[in-house]
N, C-alpha and C positions, 0 to 999 in steps of 0.2 A: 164726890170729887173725882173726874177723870185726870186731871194732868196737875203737879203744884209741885212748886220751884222756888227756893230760898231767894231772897234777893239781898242788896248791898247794906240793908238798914232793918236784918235783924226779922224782918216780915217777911210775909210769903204770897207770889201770886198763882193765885187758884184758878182752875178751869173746870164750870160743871153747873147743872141747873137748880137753883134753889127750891126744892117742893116742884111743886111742879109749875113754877113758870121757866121761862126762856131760858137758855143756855146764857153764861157771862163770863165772866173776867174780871176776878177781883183781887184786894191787894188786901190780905189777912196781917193785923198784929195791932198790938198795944190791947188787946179784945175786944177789936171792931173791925169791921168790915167796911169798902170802901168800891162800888161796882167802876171799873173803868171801862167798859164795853159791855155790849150783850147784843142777842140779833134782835135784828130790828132800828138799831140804834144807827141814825145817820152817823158816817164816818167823814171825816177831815179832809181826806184825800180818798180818792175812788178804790174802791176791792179789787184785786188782781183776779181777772175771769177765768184764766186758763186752765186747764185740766191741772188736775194733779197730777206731781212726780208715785203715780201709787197705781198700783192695776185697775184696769177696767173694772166696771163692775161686773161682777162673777168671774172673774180672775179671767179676764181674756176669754170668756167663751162664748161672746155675742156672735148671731149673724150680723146684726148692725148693731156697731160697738154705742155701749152706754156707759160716757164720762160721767163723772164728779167734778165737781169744778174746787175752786179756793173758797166759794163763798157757799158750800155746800147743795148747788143746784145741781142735778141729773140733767145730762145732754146728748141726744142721739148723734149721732155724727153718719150723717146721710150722704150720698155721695156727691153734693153739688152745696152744703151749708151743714151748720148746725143747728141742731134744733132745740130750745130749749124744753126741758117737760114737767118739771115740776123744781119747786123753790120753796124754802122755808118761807111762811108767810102766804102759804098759797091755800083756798078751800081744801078740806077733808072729804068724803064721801058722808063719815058719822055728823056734818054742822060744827065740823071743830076746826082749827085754825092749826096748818103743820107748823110745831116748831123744831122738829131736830130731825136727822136721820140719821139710821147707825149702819148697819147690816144693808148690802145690798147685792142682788145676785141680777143676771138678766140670762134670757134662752136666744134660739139662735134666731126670732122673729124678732129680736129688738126691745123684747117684752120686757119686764124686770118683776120680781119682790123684792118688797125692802121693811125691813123696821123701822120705824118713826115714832114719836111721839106728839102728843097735842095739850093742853091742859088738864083733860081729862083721862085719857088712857095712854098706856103703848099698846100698840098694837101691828100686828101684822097684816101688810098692804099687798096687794095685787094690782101692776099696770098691766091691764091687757086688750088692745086693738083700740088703742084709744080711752081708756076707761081704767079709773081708780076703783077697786073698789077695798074692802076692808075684810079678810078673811079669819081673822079672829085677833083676840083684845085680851088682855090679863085683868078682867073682870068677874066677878061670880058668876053670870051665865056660862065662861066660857069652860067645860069641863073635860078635862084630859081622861084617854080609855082607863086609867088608872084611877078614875072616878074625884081627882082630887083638883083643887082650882088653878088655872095655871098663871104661876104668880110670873113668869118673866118669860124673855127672845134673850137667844145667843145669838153669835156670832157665824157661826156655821149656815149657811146657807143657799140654797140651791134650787134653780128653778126649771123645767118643761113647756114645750113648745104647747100643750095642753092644760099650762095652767096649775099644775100640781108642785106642791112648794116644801122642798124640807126643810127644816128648820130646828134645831136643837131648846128646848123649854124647859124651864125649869117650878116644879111646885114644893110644896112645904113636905121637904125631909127629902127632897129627891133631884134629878134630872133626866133625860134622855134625847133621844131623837126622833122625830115625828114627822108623820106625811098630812101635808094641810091641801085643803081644794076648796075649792067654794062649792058650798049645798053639800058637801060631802061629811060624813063624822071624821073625825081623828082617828088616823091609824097610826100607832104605836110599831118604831122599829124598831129600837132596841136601849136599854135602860141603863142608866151609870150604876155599877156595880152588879149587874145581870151577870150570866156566865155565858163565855162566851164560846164559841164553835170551836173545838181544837183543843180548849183549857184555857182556866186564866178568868178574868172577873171584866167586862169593858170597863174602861176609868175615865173615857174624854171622844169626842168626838171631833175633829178637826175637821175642815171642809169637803162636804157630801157631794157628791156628783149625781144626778138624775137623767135618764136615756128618754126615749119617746116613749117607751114603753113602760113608764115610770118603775123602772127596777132603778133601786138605788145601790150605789157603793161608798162606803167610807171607810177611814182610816180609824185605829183606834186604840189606843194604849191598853193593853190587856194586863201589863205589871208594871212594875217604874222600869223604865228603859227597854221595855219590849213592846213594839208597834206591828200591827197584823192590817192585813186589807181586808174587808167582810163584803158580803154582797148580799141584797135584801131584795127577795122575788116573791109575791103573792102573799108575805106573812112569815116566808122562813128564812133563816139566814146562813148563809155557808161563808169561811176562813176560803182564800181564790187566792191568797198571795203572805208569806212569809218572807223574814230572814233566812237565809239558807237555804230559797228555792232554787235551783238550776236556769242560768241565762245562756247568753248567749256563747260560744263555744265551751260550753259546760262551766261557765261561770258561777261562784256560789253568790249569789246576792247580799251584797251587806249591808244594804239600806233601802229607805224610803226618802224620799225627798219632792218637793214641793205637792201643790195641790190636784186634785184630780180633776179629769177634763170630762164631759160628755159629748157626743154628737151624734146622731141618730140612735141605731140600735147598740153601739158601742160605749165602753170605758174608756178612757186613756189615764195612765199612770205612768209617773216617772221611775226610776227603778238606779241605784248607783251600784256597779260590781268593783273589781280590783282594777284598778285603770281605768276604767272607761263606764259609761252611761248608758241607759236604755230607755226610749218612751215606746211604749206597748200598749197594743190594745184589745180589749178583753169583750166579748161577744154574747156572751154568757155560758160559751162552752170550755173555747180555749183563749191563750193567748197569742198576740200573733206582735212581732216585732215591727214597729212602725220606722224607727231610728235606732239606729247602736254605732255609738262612736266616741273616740276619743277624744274628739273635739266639741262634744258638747258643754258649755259654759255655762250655762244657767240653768235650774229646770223651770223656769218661766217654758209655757209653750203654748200653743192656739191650735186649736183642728177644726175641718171641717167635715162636714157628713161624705163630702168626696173622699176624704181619706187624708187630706195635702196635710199638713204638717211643720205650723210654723215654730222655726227655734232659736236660738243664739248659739252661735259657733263662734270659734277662733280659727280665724283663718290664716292659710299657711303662711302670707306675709308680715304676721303679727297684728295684724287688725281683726276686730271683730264686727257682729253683726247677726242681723233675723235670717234667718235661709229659709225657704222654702222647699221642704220634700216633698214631692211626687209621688203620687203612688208608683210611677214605672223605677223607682230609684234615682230620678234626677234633684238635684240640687240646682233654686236658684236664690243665688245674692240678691237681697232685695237690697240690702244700704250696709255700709261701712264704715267704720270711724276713721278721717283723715279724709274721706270724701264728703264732696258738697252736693248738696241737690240742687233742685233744678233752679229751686230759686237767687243759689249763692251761698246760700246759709252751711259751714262746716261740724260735721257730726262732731260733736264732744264724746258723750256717749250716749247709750240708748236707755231706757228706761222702763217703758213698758210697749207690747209687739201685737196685734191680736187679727185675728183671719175672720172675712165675712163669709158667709155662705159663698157669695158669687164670685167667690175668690180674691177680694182685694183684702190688703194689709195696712190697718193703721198701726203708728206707733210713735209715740212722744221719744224726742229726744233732746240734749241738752246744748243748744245752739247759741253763739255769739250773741251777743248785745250791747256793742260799743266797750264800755269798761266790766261790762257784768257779762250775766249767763241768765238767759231764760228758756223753759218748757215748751217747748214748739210740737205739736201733733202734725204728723206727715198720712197723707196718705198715696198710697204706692198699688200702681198695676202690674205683677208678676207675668212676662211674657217668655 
C-alpha cells in the first residue's frame, strides 16, 4: 500500500500494486475490495500530460532536462519539442512489459536510471544514447559484495555521464549504498549501521550525488538528529562537511539542507548559517563558495560544469525568482513573479528551475487558466 485515505462511508481508498500486477486504485471495506482504476485502464476523459509540479528527474541536474509527466512517462525536453522516452506499457530490455516507475535520476547527456518494475522483477534500468538496458534485478542471481541477495531499490539515486549508478539496496537483515555499472561487480560504499568517519554509526542515506569521476558524496544521519557530508573516492570514505564548520565570514554552520548537486569534477551542496545561506562547491580538495546570500529562498538549485548556478532569490521588490550566477559574480533574473512571459501568461509562482549544459534554463511555473491554474514548463535564454 503506497497511499490510502479514509473516505465518507466508513471505507478506504487505496493506492498500490496487488502482487505483482499493475498499480490501482481501490475502494477497501465491508471486506472486499472493489479496483476503480489501474494502468492500462482506458480513462473517461483524457490524462493530463504535463510535467509534474515535482523536480526534474535527478533533482534538477540534467544537461537536457528529463520530465515525468501526470501519466508517469519520462520526457526529454530538447530545445525545439519534447520528446517522449519511455511509458508504462512500454517493452523491457528482459521480454517484460514496464509497469511502474519509482526512483529516477538523469546526468548531464540527458541520460537517466530509473527503478521500475514489470511482472516479474524490480529492477534497476539504465537509458543511455539511446538504449535501455537493465543493470541489475532483486533476483537470486543478483548478489551484493556482502555476499547476500539483494532483495530491493531505494529511493536514493544518482547517475554519471559514464553510466555508473548509485543507488541505495537493501537485503535480508541489512541496507546500504552502492555503485552499479553495467559489466561491472557491485561496489559497496557504505552500509546502514557501519561506523562512520569522524564517529557515530551511518543510519540513512538521502540523495547521493556522482561527478565524472565517479567519486560519490552523500548525506547521512550518523545519530538521530546529527547529519554529516561523506565523500567516497576509490573505496574510502572521508567526513568533508559538518555542523559547526566555519562559512562564510567565519560563520558557524547550522545546517544542511536540500539535495546534493554534481557537475563535472565538482560537488555542490547547499549549506544554512545565521542569517543567510551558501551553495558551495567541493573539488575533492577544498571548498569554494559558489553563492552566499541573504536572499537566497529556496535550496532547490541547478549547475552546470561551467560553474553558472541556477537559484531562487527574493528580490529587492518583493518578488521572487531563478537567477542565474556567473562565475565572474553576475546575477541574471531569468523570470519573476508578477511578470509575464513572452507569451502573456503571468508567473504565479515557480516550482521547479534546472540549467542545461549549454546554458539554458527550464522551469515549470504556475500560470493562469481562465477560472483555474495550470503547470506550464518555460524555457528561457540567459543573456
Amino acid at each position: 500500500i503506497e497511499h490510502a485515505a479514509l473516505d465518507a462511508r466508513g471505507g478506504a481508498l487505496v493506492r498500490g500494486p496487488q502482487g505483482n500486477t499493475l498499480f490501482r486504485l481501490a475502494r477497501v471495506g465491508g471486506g472486499a475490495s472493489v479496483t476503480l482504476t489501474q494502468f492500462g485502464r482506458p480513462l473517461d476523459t483524457p490524462a493530463p500530460g504535463g510535467p509534474l509540479a515535482a523536480d526534474p528527474a535527478g533533482g534538477a541536474n540534467a544537461g537536457v532536462p528529463v520530465f515525468v509527466s501526470f501519466t508517469r512517462s519520462l520526457i526529454r525536453a530538447e530545445p525545439d519539442r519534447l520528446e517522449s522516452l519511455l511509458a508504462p506499457g512500454d517493452p523491457l530490455p528482459d521480454n517484460e512489459i514496464l509497469q511502474w516507475t519509482g526512483a529516477i535520476a538523469s546526468n548531464r547527456n540527458g541520460d537517466f536510471a530509473l527503478r521500475a518494475g514489470s511482472a516479474r522483477w524490480e529492477a534497476l534500468y539504465l537509458w543511455r544514447n539511446g538504449r535501455l538496458s537493465r543493470v541489475a534485478q532483486n533476483s537470486e542471481e543478483t548478489r551484493l559484495p556482502t555476499g547476500q541477495r539483494l532483495r530491493w531499490f531505494g529511493g536514493s539515486l544518482a547517475v554519471n555521464n559514464r553510466g555508473q549508478v548509485v543507488c541505495d539496496a537493501g537485503f535480508d537483515g541489512g541496507s546500504g549504498l552502492f555503485l552499479f555499472a553495467e559489466g561491472a561487480p557491485i561496489q559497496t560504499i557504505a552500509l546502514s549501521g557501519g561506523s562512520a568517519p569522524g564517529g557515530g554509526s551511518f543510519l540513512g542515506f538521502p540523495q547521493p550525488a556522482i561527478d565524472e569521476l565517479g567519486r560519490v558524496a552523500f548525506y547521512a544521519d550518523v545519530a538521530p538528529g546529527r547529519r554529516a557530508l561523506f565523500y567516497w573516492e576509490s573505496g574510502r570514505i572521508r567526513r568533508i562537511r559538518q555542523v559547526g564548520d566555519p562559512g562564510p565570514g567565519g560563520l558557524a554552520q547550522s545546517g544542511f539542507d536540500g539535495p546534493l548537486r554534481a557537475a563535472g569534477d565538482k560537488i555542490y551542496a547547499f549549506f544554512n548559517y545565521p542569517g543567510q545561506s551558501e551553495i558551495a562547491a567541493y573539488d575533492g580538495v577544498a571548498w569554494r563558495t559558489a553563492v552566499s546570500s541573504t536572499t537566497l529562498c529556496s535550496s532547490s538549485f541547478s549547475v552546470s560544469s561551467a560553474g553558472d548556478v541556477l537559484h531562487y532569490a527574493c528580490l529587492p521588490d518583493g518578488s521572487g525568482g531563478p537567477v542565474l550566477r556567473k562565475p565572474d559574480g553576475r546575477d541574471i533574473v531569468v523570470a519573476a513573479t508578477g511578470q509575464r512571459s513572452a507569451a502573456g501568461d503571468w508567473y504565479y509562482q515557480f516550482l521547479q528551475w534546472t540549467l542545461s549544459e549549454q546554458g539554458e534554463v527550464f522551469f515549470t511555473a504556475l500560470t493562469p487558466a481562465g477560472p483555474r491554474e495550470r503547470v506550464t514548463l518555460f524555457r528561457a535564454t540567459p543573456q
